[in-house]
C-alpha positions in Angstrom: -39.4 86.0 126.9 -40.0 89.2 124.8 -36.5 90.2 125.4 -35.2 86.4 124.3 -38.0 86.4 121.2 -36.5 89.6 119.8 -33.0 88.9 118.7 -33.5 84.5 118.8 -35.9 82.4 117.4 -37.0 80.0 120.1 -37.8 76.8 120.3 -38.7 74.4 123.3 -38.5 70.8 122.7 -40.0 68.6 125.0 -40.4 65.0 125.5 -43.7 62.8 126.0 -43.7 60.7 129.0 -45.7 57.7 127.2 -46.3 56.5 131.0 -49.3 59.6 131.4 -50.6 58.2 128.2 -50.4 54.5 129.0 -52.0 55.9 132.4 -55.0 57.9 131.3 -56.0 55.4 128.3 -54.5 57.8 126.0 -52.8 54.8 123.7 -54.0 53.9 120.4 -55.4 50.4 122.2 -56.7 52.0 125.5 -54.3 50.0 127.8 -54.3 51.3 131.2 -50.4 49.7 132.3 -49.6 52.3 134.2 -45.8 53.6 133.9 -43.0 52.2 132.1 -42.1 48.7 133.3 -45.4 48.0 134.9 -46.5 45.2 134.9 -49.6 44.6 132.1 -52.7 46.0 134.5 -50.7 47.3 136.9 -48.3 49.9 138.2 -44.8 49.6 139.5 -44.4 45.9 138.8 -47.6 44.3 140.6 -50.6 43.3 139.4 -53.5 45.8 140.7 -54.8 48.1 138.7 -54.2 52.0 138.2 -56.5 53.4 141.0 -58.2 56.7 140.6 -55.7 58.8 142.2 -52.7 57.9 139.4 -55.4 58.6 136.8 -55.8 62.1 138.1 -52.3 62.9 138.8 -51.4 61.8 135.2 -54.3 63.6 133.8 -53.3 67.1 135.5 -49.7 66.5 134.7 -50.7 66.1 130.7 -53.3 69.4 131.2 -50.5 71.8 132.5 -48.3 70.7 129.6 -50.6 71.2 127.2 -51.1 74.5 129.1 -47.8 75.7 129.4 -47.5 74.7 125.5 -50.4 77.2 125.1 -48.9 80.1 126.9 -45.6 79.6 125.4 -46.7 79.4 121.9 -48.9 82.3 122.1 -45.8 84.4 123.8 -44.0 83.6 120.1 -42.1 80.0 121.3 -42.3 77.2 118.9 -43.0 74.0 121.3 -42.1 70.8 120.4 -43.8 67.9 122.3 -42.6 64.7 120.6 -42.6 61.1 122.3 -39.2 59.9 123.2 -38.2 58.1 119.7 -39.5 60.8 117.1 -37.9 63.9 119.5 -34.5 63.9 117.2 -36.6 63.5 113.7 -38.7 66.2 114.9 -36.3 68.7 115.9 -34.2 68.4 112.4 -37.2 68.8 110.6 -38.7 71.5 112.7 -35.2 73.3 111.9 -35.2 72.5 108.4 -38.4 73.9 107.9 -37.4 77.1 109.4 -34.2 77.4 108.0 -36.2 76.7 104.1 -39.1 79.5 104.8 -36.0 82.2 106.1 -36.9 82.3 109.5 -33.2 81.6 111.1 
């Protein structure tokens, strides 16, 4: 990464699964739907609810991205982590904001 970070600015854009949110609670109304296309209070298109076990998985998935976010952003990487429908906004501002302070 050093080696990368030396001659390039660099920038890692990621996308939000709003499924791990929707999972853990992590929505602004607490809904527990489990992933996309669930049906409302369950997963995978029945009715039961999320069990403990897609909870956890969904809550260690979000912890090592915010992890890896960490590690990258303190090796000099500018993360992005946008959800799916602000990803392109956020990217053209993040490079117009870069490009304006004279860092491109």
């Amino acid at each position: 990464m050093t080696a990368l970070g030396a001659k390039h600015r660099v920038l890692l854009a990621s996308v939000q699964d709003p499924a791990l949110d929707r999972t853990t609670g992590d929505t602004p109304h607490g809904d527990r739907t489990g992933p996309a296309g669930s049906a409302p209070g369950g997963v995978g298109g029945d009715d039961r609810p999320v069990d403990a076990y897609e909870v956890a998985a969904a809550e260690y998935a979000l912890a090592r991205r915010r992890r890896t976010a960490e590690v990258l952003s303190g090796l000099g990487v500018i993360v992005l982590d946008s959800p799916p429908d602000k990803l392109p906004r956020d990217l053209c501002d993040t490079y117009l904001d870069l490009k304006a302070r004279g860092l491109l």
